[in-house]
SEMARZA-564633 format. One record per residue (C-alpha): residue number from 1; z, y, x; residue in one letter. Coordinates in steps of 0.5 Angstrom, whole numbers, padded with zeros to 4 digits. Layout:
BEGIN
+-----+-------+-------+-------+---------+
| num |    up | north |  east | residuo |
+-----+-------+-------+-------+---------+
| NUM |     Z |     Y |     X |       A |
...
+-----+-------+-------+-------+---------+
***
This chain:
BEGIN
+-----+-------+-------+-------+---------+
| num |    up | north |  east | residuo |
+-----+-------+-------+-------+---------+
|   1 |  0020 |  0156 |  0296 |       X |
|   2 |  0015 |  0163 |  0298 |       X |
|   3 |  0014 |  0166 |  0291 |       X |
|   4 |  0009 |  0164 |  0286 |       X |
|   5 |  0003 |  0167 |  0285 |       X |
|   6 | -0002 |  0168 |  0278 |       X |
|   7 | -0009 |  0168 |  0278 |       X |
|   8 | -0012 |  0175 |  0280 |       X |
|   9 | -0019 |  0175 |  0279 |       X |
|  10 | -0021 |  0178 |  0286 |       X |
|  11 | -0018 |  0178 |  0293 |       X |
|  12 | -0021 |  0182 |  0298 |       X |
|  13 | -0020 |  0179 |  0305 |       X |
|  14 | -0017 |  0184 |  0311 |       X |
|  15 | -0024 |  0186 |  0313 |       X |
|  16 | -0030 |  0187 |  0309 |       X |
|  17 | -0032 |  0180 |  0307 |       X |
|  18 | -0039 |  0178 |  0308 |       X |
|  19 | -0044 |  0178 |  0302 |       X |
|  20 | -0045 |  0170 |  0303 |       X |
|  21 | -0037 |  0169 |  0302 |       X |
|  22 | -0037 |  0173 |  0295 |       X |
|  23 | -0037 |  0168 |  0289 |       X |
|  24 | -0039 |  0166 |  0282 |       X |
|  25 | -0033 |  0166 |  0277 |       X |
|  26 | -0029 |  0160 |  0278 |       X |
|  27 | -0029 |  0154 |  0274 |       X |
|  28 | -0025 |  0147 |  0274 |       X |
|  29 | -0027 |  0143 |  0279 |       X |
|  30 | -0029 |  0135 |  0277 |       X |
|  31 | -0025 |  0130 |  0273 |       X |
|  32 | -0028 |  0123 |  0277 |       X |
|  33 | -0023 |  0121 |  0281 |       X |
|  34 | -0024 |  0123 |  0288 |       X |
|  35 | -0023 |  0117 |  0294 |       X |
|  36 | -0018 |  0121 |  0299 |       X |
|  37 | -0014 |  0127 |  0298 |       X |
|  38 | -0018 |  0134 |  0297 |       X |
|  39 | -0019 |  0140 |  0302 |       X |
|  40 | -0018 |  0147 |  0298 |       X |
|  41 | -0025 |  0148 |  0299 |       X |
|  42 | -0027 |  0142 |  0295 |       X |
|  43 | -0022 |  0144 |  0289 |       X |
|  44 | -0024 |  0149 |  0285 |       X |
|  45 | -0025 |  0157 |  0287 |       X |
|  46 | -0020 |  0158 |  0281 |       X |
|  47 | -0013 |  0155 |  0284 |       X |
|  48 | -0014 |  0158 |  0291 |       X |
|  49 | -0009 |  0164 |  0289 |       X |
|  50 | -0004 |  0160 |  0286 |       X |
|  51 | -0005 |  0154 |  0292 |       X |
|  52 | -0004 |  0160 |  0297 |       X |
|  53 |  0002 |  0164 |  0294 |       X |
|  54 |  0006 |  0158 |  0292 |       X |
|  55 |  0004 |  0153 |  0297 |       X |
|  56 |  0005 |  0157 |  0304 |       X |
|  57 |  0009 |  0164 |  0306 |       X |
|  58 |  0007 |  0170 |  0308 |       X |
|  59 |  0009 |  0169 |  0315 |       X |
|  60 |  0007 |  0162 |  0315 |       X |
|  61 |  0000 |  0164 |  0312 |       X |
|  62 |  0000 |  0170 |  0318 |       X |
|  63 |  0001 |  0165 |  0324 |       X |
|  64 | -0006 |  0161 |  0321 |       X |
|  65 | -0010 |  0168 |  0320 |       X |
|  66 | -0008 |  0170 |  0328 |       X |
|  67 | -0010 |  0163 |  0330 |       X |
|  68 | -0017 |  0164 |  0326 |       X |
|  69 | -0018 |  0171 |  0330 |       X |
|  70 | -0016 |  0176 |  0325 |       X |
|  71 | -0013 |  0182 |  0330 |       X |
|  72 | -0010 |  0186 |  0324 |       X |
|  73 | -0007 |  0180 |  0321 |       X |
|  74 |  0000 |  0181 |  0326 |       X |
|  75 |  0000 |  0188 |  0322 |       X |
|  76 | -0003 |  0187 |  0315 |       X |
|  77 |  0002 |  0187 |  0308 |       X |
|  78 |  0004 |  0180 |  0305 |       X |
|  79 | -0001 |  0183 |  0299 |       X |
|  80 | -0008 |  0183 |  0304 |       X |
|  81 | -0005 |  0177 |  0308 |       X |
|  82 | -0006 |  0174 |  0301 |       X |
|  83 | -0012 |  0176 |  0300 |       X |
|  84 | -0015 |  0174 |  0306 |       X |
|  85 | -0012 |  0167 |  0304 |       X |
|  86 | -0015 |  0165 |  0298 |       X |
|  87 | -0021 |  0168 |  0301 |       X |
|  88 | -0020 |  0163 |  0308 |       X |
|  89 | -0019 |  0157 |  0303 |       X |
|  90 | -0025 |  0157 |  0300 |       X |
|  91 | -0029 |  0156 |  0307 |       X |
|  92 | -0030 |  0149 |  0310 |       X |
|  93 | -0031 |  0151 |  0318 |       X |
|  94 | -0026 |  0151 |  0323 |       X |
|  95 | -0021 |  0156 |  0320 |       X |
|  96 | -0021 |  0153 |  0313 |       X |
|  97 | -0019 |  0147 |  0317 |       X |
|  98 | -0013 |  0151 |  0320 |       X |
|  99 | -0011 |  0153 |  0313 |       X |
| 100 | -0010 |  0146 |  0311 |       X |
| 101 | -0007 |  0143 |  0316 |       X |
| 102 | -0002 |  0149 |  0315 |       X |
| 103 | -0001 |  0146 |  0309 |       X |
| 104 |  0000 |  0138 |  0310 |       X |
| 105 |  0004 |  0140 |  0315 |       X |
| 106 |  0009 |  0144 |  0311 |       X |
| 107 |  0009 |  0139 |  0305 |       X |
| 108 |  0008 |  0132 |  0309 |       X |
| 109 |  0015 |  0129 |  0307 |       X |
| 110 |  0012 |  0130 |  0299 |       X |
| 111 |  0005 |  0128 |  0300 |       X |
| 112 |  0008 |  0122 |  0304 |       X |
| 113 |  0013 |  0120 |  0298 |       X |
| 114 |  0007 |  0121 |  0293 |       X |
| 115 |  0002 |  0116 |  0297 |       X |
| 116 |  0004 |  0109 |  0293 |       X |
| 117 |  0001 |  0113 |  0287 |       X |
| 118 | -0005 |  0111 |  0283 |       X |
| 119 | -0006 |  0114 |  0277 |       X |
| 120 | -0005 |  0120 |  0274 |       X |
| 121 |  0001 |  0118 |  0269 |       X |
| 122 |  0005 |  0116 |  0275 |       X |
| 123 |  0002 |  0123 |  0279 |       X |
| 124 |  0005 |  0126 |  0273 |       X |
| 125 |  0011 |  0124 |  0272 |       X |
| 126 |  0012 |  0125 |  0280 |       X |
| 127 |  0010 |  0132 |  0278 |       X |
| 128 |  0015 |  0133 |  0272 |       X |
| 129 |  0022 |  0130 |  0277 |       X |
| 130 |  0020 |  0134 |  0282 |       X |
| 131 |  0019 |  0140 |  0277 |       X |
| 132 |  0025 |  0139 |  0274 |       X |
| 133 |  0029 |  0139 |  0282 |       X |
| 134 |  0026 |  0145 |  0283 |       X |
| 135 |  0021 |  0142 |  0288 |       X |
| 136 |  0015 |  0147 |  0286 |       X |
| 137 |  0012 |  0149 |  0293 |       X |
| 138 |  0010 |  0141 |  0295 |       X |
| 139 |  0009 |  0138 |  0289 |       X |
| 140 |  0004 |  0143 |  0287 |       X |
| 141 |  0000 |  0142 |  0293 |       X |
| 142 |  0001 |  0134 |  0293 |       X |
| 143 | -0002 |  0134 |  0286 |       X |
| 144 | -0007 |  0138 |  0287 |       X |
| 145 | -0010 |  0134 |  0292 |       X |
| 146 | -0009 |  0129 |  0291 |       X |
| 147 | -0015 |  0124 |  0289 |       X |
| 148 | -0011 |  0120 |  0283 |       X |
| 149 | -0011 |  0128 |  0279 |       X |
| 150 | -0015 |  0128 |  0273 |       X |
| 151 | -0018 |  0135 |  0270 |       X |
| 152 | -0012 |  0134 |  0265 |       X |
| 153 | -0006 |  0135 |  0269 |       X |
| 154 | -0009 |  0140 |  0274 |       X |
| 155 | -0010 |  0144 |  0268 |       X |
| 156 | -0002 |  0142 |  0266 |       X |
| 157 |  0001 |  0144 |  0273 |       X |
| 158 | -0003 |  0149 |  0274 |       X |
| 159 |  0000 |  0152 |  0267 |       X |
| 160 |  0006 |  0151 |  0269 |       X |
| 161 |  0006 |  0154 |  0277 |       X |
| 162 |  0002 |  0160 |  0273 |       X |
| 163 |  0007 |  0161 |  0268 |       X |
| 164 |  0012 |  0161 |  0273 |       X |
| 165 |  0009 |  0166 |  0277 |       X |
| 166 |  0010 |  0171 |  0270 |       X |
| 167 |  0018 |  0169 |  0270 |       X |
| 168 |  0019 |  0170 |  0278 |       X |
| 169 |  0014 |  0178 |  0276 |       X |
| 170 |  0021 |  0179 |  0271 |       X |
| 171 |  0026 |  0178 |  0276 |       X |
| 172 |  0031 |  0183 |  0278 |       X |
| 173 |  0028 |  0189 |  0283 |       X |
| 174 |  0034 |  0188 |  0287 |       X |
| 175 |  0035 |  0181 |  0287 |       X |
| 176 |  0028 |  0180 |  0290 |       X |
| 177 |  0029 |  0185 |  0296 |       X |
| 178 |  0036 |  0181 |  0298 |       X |
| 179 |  0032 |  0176 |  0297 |       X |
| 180 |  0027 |  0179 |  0302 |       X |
| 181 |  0033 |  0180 |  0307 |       X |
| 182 |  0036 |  0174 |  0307 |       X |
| 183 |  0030 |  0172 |  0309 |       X |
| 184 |  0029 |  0176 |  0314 |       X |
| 185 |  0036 |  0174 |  0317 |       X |
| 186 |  0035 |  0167 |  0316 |       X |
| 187 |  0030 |  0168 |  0321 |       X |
| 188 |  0033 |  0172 |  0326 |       X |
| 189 |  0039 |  0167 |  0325 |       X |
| 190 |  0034 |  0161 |  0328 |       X |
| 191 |  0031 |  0166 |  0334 |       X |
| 192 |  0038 |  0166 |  0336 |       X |
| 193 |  0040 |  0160 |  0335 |       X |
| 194 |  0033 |  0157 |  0339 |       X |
| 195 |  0036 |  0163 |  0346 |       X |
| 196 |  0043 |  0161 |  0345 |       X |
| 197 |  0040 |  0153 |  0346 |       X |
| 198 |  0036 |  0155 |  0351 |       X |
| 199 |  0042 |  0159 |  0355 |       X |
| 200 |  0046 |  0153 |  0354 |       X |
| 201 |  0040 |  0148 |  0357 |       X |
| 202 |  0040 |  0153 |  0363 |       X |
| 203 |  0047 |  0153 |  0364 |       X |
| 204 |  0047 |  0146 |  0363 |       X |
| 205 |  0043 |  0146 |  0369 |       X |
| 206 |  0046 |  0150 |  0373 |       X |
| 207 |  0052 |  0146 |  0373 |       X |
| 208 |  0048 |  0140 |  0375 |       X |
| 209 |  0045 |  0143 |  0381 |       X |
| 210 |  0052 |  0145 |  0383 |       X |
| 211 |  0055 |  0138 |  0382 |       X |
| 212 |  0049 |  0136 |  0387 |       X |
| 213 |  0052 |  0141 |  0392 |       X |
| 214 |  0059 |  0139 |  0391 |       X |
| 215 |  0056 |  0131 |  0393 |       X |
| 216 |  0053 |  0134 |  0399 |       X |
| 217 |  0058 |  0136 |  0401 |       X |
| 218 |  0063 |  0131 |  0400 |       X |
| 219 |  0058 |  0127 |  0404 |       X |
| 220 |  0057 |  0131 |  0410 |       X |
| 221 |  0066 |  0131 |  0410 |       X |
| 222 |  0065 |  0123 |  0410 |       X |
| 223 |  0059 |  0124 |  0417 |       X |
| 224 |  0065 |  0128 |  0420 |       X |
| 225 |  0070 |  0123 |  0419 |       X |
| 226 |  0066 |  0118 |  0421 |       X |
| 227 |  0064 |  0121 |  0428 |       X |
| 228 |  0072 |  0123 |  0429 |       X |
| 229 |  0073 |  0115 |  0428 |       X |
| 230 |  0068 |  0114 |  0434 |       X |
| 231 |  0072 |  0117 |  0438 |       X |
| 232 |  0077 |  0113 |  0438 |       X |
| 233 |  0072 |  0106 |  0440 |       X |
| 234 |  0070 |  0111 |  0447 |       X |
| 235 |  0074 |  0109 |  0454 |       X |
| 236 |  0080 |  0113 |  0455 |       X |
| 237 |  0078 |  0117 |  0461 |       X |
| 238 |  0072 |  0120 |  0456 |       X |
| 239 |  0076 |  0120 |  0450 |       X |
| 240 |  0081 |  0125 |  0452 |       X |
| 241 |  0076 |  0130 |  0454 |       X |
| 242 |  0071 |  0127 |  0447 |       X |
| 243 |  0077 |  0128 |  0442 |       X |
| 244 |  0079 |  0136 |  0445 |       X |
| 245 |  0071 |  0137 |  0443 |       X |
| 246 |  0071 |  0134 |  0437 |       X |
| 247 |  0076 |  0135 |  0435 |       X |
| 248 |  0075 |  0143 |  0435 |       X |
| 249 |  0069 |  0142 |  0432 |       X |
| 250 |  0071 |  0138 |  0426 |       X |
| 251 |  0077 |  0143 |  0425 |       X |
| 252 |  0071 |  0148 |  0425 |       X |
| 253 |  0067 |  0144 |  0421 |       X |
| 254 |  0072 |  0142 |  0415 |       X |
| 255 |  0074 |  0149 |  0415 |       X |
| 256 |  0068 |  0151 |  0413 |       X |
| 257 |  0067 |  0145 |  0409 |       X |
| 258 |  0073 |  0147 |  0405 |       X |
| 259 |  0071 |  0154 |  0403 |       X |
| 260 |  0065 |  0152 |  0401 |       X |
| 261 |  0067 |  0146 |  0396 |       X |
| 262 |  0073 |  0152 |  0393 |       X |
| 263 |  0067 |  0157 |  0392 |       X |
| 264 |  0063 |  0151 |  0389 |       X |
| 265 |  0068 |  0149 |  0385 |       X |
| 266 |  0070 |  0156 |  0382 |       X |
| 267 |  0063 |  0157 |  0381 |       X |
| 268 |  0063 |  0151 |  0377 |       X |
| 269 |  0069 |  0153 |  0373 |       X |
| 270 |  0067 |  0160 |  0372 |       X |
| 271 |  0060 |  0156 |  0369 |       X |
| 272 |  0064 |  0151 |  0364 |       X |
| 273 |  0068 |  0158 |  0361 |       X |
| 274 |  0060 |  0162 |  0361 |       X |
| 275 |  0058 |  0155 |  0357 |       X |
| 276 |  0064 |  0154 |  0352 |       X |
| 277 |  0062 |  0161 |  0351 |       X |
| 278 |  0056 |  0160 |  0348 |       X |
| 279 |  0058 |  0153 |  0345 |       X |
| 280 |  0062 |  0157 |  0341 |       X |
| 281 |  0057 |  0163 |  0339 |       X |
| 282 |  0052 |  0158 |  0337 |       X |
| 283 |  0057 |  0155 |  0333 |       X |
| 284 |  0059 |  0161 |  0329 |       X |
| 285 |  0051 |  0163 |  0329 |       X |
| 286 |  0050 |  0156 |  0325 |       X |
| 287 |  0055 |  0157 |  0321 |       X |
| 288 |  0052 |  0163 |  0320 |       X |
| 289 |  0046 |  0161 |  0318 |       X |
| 290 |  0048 |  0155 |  0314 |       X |
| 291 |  0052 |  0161 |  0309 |       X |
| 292 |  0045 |  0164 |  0308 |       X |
| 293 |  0041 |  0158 |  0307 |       X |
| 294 |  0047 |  0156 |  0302 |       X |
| 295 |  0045 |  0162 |  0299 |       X |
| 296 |  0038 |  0162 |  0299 |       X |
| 297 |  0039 |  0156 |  0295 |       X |
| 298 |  0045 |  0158 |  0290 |       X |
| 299 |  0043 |  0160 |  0282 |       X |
| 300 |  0040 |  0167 |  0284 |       X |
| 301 |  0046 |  0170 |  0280 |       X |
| 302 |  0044 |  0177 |  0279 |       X |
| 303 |  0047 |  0183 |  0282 |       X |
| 304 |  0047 |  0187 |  0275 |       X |
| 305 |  0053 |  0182 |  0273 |       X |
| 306 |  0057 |  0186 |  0280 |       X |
| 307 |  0063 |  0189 |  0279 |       X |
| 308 |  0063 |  0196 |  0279 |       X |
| 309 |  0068 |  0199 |  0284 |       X |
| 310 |  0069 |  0207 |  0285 |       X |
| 311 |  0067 |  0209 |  0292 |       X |
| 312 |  0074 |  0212 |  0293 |       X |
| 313 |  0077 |  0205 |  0294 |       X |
| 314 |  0081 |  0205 |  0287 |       X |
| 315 |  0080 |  0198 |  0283 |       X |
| 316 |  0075 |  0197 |  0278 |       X |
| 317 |  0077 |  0199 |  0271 |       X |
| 318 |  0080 |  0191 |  0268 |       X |
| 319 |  0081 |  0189 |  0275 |       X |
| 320 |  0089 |  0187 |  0277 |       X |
| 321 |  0089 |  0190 |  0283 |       X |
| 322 |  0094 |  0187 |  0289 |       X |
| 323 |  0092 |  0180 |  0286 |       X |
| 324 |  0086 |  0177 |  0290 |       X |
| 325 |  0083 |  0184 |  0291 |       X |
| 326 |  0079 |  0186 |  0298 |       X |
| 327 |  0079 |  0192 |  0301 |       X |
| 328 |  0073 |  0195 |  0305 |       X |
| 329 |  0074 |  0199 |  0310 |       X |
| 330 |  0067 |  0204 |  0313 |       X |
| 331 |  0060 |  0200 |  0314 |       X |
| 332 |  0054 |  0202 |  0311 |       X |
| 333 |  0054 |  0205 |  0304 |       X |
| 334 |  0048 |  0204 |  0302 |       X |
| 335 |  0050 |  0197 |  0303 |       X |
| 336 |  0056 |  0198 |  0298 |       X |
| 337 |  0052 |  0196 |  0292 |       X |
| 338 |  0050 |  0189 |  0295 |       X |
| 339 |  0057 |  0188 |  0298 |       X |
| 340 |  0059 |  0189 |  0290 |       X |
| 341 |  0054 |  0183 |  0289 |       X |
| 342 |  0057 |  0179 |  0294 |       X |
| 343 |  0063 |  0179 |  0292 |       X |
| 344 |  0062 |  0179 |  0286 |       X |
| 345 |  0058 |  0172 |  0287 |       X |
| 346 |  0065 |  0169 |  0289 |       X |
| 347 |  0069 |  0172 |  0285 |       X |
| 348 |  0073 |  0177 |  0289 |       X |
| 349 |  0075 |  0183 |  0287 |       X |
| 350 |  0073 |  0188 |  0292 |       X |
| 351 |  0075 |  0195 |  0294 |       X |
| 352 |  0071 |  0200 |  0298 |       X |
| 353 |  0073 |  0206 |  0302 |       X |
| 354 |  0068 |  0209 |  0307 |       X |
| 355 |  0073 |  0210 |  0312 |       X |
| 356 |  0073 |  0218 |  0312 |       X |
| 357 |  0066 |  0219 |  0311 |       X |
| 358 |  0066 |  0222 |  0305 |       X |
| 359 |  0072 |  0219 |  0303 |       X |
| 360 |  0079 |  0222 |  0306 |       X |
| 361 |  0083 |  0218 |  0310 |       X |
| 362 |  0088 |  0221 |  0306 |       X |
| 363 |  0087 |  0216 |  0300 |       X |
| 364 |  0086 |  0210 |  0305 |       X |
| 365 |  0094 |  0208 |  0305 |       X |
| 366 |  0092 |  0208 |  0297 |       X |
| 367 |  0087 |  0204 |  0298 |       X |
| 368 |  0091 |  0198 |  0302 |       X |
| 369 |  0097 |  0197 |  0297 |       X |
| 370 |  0092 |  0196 |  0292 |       X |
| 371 |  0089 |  0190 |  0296 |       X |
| 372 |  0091 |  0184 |  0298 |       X |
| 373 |  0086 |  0181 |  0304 |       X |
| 374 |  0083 |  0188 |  0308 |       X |
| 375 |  0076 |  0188 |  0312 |       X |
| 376 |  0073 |  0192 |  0316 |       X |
| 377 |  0067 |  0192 |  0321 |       X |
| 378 |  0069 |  0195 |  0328 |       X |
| 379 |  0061 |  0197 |  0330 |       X |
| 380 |  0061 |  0203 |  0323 |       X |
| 381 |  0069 |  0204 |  0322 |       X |
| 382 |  0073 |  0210 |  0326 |       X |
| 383 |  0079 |  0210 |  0331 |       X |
| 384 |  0084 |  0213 |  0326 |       X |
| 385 |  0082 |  0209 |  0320 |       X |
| 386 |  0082 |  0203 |  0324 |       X |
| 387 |  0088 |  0204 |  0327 |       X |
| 388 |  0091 |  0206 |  0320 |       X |
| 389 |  0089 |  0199 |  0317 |       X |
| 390 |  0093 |  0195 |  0323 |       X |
| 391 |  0099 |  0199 |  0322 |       X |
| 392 |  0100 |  0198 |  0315 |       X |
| 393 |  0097 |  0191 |  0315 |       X |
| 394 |  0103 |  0190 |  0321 |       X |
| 395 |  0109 |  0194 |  0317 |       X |
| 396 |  0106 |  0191 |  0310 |       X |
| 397 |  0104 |  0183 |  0312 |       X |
| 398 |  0098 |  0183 |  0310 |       X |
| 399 |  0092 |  0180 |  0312 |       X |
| 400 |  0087 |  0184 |  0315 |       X |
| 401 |  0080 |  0182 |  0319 |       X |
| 402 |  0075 |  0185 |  0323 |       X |
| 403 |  0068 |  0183 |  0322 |       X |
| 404 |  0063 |  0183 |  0328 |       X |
| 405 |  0058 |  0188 |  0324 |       X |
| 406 |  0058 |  0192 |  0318 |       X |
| 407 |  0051 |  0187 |  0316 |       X |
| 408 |  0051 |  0182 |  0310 |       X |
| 409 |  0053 |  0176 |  0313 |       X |
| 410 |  0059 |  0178 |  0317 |       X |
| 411 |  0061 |  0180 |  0310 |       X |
| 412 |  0059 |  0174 |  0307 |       X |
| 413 |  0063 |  0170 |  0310 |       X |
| 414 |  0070 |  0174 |  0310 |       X |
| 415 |  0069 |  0174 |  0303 |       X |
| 416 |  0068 |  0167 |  0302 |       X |
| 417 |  0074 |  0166 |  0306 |       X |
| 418 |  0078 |  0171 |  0301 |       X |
| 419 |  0075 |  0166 |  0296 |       X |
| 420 |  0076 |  0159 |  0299 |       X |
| 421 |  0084 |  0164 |  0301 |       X |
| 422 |  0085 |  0165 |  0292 |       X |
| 423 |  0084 |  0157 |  0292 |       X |
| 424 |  0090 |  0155 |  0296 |       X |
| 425 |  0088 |  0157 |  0303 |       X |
| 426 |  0091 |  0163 |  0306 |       X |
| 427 |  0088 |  0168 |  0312 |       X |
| 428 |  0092 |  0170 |  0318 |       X |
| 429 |  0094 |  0176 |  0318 |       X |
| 430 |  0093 |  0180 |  0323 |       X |
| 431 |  0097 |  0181 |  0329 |       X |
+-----+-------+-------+-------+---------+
***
């Protein structure tokens, strides 16, 4: 759900607005029941800016302001995007069309849940269950527009999503920017899924097209034998002479029928291993992404809550190291206070060392007898550090894991195999 937004008593568009688009202060809309649902331009000016920063993202509202023709909107911030939207949904032409198509589409399996309703007592309780769940984006936008709404109730619901605008403006600065990566990574994780998909369908037609080619040839071996047959049928005073020629013909031919049916059925072995391949990495994307959305979807825990863990690799104060500890070895350490909050999301306890950044390597040995499962990304880590941790986890039988990147989610996903790992399942070591 984009986050939601108060009331605000102007909002200027990308560009300087016309004189015609400024408008009066906003009132209430009409309490007769409406006999369809109602367009934003048909609801009253002073719902605008909640309907836009609840109902719609700003990459979503982004995408209809390009559609519409505004050229700086691929640049604008989300806060001038806003601006612009609650401007746009006041407009009955063309792009105010957009807009609302933009929203229908979005919430079409809300407004179609609610099109048995008709009255406001059953709209309200539809409102409350899908407030109670949570639910807020497409419910408010179903109720809102909806021709069973009375003045009563937009005024209750509208209450509620304001007052909820002030409960997200107090959340935690820092849960608000991880929640802003998170995004981010989730949509980089769709745009690889969507490439993986399409390599996937080119290979599939590769192999098709290499499966066609096998048939041809099968075919022109099957022609071969059958002019060899002929041969036989032919008088014995031509036959001999026939067969010689033909003969010589069809080893040649065979021959390179055969090189080319092994050519072919190379190149389609090599083209299976090329798809399993990326079977596998769309796989491991998706599980990926499933994390994150899982995430996204979690109780929002507040990173203050993370263990606090010193730098040099050494546990935290309280902590019993050895039992169920992680240690992190190199990445990011601007990262470091968000892997604290992750693992501490999980329950881990989670040891840090930079790998010999700033933290000697001297202390790395330290720091693995502390732990019990080590982690460390192979794209941010040294030679010397990553060759200390796999002699040390070898001679010590530890688990050890190298991760694909010193990103979020690699991390979080080795730290939910350390959780799933203290509640019976067990990491292999490395080898």
């Amino acid at each position: 759900m984009p986050l939601l937004s108060g009331y605000h008593a102007s909002h200027a568009p990308l560009a300087k607005l016309p004189a015609t688009a400024q408008r009066s202060a906003p009132s209430f809309g009409a309490t007769a029941k409406r006999s369809g649902r109602a367009k934003t331009w048909e609801i009253s000016s002073h719902f605008h800016c909640s309907i836009i920063g609840t109902c719609l993202t700003a990459g979503e509202l982004r995408q209809v302001l390009i559609k519409v023709g505004e050229g700086d909107a691929r640049s604008a911030g989300d806060h001038a995007l806003h601006s612009r939207g609650v401007w746009l949904a006041g407009q009955k032409g063309v792009p105010g069309k957009l807009l609302n198509k933009a929203l229908d589409r979005r919430h079409e399996s809300m407004i179609r849940r609610a099109t048995s309703i008709d009255s406001a007592e059953e709209l309200q309780r539809f409102w409350r269950d899908a407030f109670d769940r949570g639910d807020i984006s497409g419910a408010y936008w179903t109720v809102m527009t909806h021709p069973a709404a009375n003045e009563k109730l937009v005024r209750e619901v509208f209450g509620e999503v304001h007052m909820l605008s002030h409960l997200v403006g107090s959340a935690s600065r820092l849960d608000i920017a991880r929640l802003t990566e998170l995004q981010r990574q989730a949509e980089e994780k769709d745009d690889k899924i969507a490439k993986q998909e399409r390599r996937l369908a080119a290979a599939a037609a590769e192999r098709v097209e290499m499966l066609r080619e096998i048939e041809q040839l099968r075919e022109a071996l099957r022609r071969a034998q059958a002019a060899n047959d002929t041969v036989g049928s032919l008088g014995e005073a031509r036959a001999d002479e026939a067969r010689g020629g033909v003969s010589s013909a069809n080893a040649a031919h065979s021959e390179l029928l055969a090189g080319r049916l092994a050519t072919a059925r190379q190149e389609t072995q090599r083209e299976q291993q090329r798809a399993e391949r990326a079977e596998a990495e769309l796989s491991r994307l998706r599980l990926e992404n499933d994390q994150i959305e899982a995430l996204l979807l979690g109780d929002g825990s507040s990173v203050g809550d993370a263990v606090t863990t010193p730098a040099s690799g050494m546990a935290p104060s309280g902590a019993s190291a050895g039992e169920g500890a992680v240690l992190y070895v190199g990445g990011r350490r601007s990262l470091y206070d968000r892997l604290r909050s992750l693992a501490s999301d999980h329950g881990v306890t989670l040891l840090l060392h930079d790998g010999g950044l700033e933290d000697s390597t001297t202390l790395l040995p330290a720091a693995l007898a502390q732990a019990t499962t080590v982690v460390f990304p192979v794209d941010h880590i040294s030679h010397t550090a990553a060759g200390i941790i796999k002699r040390s986890c070898r001679e010590s039988g530890k688990a050890y894991m190298p991760l694909r990147s010193a990103g979020l989610t690699s991390f979080l996903a080795a730290i939910r195999d350390a959780a799933n790992a203290g509640q019976g399942r067990t990491l292999r070591a490395g080898e």
